[in-house]
VMD Tcl script that draws the C-alpha trace (Angstrom):
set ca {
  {56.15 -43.28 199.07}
  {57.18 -39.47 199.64}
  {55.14 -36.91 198.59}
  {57.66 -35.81 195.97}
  {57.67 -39.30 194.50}
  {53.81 -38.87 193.95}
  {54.36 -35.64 191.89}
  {53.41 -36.13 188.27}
  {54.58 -33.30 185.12}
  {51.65 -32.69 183.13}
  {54.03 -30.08 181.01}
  {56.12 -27.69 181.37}
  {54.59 -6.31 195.55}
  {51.67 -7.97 197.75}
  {49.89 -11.28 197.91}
  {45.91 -11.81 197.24}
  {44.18 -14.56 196.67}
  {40.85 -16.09 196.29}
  {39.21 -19.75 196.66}
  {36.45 -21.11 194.22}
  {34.38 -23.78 192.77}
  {35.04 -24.21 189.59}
  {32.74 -26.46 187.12}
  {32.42 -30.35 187.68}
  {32.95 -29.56 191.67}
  {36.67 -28.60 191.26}
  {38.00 -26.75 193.64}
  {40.78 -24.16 193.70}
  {42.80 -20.88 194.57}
  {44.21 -18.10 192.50}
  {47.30 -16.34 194.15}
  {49.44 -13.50 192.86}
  {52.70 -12.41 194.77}
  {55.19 -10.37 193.17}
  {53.89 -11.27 189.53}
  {53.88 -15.21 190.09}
  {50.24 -16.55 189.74}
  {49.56 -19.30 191.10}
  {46.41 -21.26 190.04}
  {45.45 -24.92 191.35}
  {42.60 -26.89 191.18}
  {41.48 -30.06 192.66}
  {39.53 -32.85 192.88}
  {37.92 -35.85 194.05}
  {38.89 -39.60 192.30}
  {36.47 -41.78 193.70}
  {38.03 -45.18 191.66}
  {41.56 -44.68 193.40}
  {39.71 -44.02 196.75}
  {38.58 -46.90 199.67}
  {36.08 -44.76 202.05}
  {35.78 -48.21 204.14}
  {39.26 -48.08 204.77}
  {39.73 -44.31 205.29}
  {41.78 -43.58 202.05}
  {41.08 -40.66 199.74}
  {42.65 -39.51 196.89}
  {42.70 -36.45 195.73}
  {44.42 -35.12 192.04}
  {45.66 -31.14 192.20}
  {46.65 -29.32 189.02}
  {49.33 -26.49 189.33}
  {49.46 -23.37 187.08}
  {52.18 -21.23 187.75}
  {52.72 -17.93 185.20}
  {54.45 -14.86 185.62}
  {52.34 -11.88 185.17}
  {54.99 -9.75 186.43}
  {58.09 -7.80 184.37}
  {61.17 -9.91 186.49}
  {62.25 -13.14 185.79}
  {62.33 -15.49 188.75}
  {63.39 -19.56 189.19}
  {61.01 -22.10 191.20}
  {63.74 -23.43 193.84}
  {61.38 -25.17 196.03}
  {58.00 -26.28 197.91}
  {56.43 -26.15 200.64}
  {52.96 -27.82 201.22}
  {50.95 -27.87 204.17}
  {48.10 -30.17 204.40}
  {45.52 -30.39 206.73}
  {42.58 -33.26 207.39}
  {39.52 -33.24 208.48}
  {40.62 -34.31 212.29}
  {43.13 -31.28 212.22}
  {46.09 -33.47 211.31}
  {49.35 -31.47 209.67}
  {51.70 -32.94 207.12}
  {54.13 -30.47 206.10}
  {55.89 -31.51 202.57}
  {59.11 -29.44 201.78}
  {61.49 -30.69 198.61}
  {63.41 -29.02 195.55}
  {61.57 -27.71 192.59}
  {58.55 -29.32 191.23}
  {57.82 -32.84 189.96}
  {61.63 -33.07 189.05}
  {62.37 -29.22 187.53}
  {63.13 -26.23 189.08}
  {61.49 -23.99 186.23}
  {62.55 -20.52 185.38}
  {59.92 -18.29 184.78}
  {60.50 -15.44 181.98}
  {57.46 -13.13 182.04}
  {54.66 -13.90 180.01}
  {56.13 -18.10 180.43}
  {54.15 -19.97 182.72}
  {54.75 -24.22 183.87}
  {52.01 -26.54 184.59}
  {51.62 -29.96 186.74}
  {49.70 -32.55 188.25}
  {50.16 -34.25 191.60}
  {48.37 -35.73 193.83}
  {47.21 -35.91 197.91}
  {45.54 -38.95 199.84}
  {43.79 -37.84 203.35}
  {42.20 -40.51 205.86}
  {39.32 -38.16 206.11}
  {36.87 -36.89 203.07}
  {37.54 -33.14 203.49}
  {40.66 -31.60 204.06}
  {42.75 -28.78 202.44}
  {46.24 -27.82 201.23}
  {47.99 -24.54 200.69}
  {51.66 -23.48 201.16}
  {54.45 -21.45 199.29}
  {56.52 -21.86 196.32}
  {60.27 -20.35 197.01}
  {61.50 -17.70 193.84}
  {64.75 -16.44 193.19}
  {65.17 -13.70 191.15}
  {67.62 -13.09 188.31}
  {69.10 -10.75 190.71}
  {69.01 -12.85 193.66}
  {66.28 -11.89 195.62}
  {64.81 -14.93 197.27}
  {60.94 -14.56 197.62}
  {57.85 -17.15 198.61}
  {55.25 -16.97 195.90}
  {51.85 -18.08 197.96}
  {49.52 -20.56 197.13}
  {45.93 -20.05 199.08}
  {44.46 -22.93 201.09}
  {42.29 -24.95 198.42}
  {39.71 -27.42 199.28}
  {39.79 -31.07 199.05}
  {36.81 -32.99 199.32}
  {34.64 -35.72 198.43}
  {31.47 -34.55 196.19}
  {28.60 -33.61 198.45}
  {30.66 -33.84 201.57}
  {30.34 -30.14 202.21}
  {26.85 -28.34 202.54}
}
mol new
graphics top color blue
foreach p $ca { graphics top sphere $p radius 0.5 }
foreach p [lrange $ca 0 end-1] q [lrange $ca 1 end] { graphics top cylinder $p $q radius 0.2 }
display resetview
């Protein structure tokens, strides 16, 4: 099963960033670039997970809003995921969970999707591609975010 097939819809200028632990051990990253914030949070689901057989599974949620004063299209992804034992998956594909949203400002979208790793810890972070109503093709940036097991990092 792709990684796009696992993507679930919950509903519908410089970069900076930040990484954090939210309440009940999520973790996340906030990310602005050119008024598109990008806000995910993850974590752990222990009753879809088999640690004796190396599988974890891991639920992100995805809030993208424009903050900015242009109004700009989600085209496409690009995820990068990395395990615990350095491994790289690279995930590219159209839009989001089906849709390639247009963002007017003050709209935001919203979604849930989902990661499995071999390893307890690992982390994701990537780009989402904008185009302007002009044109102007742009990568929105979404900071690496932690996934991990509760109590697996010190």
């Amino acid at each position: 099963m792709s990684h796009e097939d696992r993507d679930r819809q919950n509903s519908a200028t410089s970069a900076a960033g930040s990484q954090s632990e939210g309440r009940s051990g999520r973790l996340g990253s906030d990310t602005t670039t050119r008024g598109i914030r990008i806000q995910v949070t993850s974590r752990y689901l222990p009753d879809r997970s088999s640690p004796k057989e190396a599988t974890f599974l891991f639920t992100y949620h995805v809030h993208i809003s424009n903050v900015g004063d242009e109004t700009a299209q989600l085209v496409s992804r690009e995820w990068i995921i990395t395990n615990a034992d350095g491994e790289v998956e690279r995930v590219k594909g159209p839009g989001v969970v089906g849709e390639q949203p247009v963002l007017t400002p003050g709209a935001a979208f919203e979604y849930d999707s989902f990661c499995p790793l071999k390893t307890a810890v690992g982390s994701m972070h990537g780009s989402y591609q904008m185009v302007t109503v002009g044109g102007e093709k742009f990568d929105a940036q979404i900071q690496p975010f932690t996934l991990a097991v509760p109590n697996s990092l010190n």
